[in-house]
N, C-alpha and C positions, 0 to 999 in steps of 0.2 A: 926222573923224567917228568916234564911239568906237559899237560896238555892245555892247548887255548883254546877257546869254543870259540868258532863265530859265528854270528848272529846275523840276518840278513834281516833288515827291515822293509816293510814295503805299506805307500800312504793308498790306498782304494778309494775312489769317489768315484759317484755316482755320473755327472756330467761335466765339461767345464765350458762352458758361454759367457759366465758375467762375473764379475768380481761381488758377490754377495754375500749372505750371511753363513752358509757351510763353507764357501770360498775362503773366507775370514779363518774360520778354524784349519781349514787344509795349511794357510799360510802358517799358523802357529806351527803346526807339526810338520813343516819344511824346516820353521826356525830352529827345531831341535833335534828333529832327525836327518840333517843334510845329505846325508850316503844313498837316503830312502829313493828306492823305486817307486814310480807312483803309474799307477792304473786307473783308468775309465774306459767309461762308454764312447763318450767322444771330449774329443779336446778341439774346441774354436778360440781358444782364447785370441785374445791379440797378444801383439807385443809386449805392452804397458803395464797388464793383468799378469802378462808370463812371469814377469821378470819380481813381480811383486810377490804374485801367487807361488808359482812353483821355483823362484830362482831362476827361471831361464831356462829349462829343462820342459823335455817334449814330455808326454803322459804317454804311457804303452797304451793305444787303444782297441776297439774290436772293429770287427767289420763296418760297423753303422757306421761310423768314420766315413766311410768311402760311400753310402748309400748316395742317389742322386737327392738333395732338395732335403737330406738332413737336417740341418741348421735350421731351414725353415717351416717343417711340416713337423716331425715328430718332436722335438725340443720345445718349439712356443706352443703347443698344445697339449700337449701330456700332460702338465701341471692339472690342466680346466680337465681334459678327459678324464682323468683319474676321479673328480670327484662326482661328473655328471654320472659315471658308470655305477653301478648296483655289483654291491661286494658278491664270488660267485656263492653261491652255497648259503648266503645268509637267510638265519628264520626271517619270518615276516608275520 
């Protein structure tokens, strides 16, 4: 009696808005993991990025998805807020 193992894959990122340079590498490991489920925070992509980026395939995402003004408030500024803010707990 022979058992088969199966493996499920799944690709994680962080956001999807622009076709960029993590985007770049998600696309590599769409090319070679095709079956992969893939997960984010939110997915705005367009069409053009979709089909490039994840094959056409929607992203399982969380709630922030549906937040109102997503796209526009926490996504183009998180990048600047992250570095204006003071790490918590660091010595000084």
């Amino acid at each position: 009696m022979t058992i088969k193992l199966i493996m499920k894959t799944a690709i994680v990122h962080d956001w999807f808005t622009t076709y960029a340079g993590s985007e770049r590498c998600v696309e590599s490991f769409t090319n070679i993991w095709k079956d992969a489920d893939i997960f984010s925070l939110v997915d705005f992509l367009n069409e053009k990025d979709r089909k490039i980026i994840l094959k056409g395939k929607h992203a399982k995402t969380t709630f922030v998805q549906n937040l109102p003004f997503a796209i526009k408030t926490a996504f183009r500024t998180s990048n600047m807020a992250r570095f204006r803010m003071p790490a918590i707990g660091a010595e000084r």
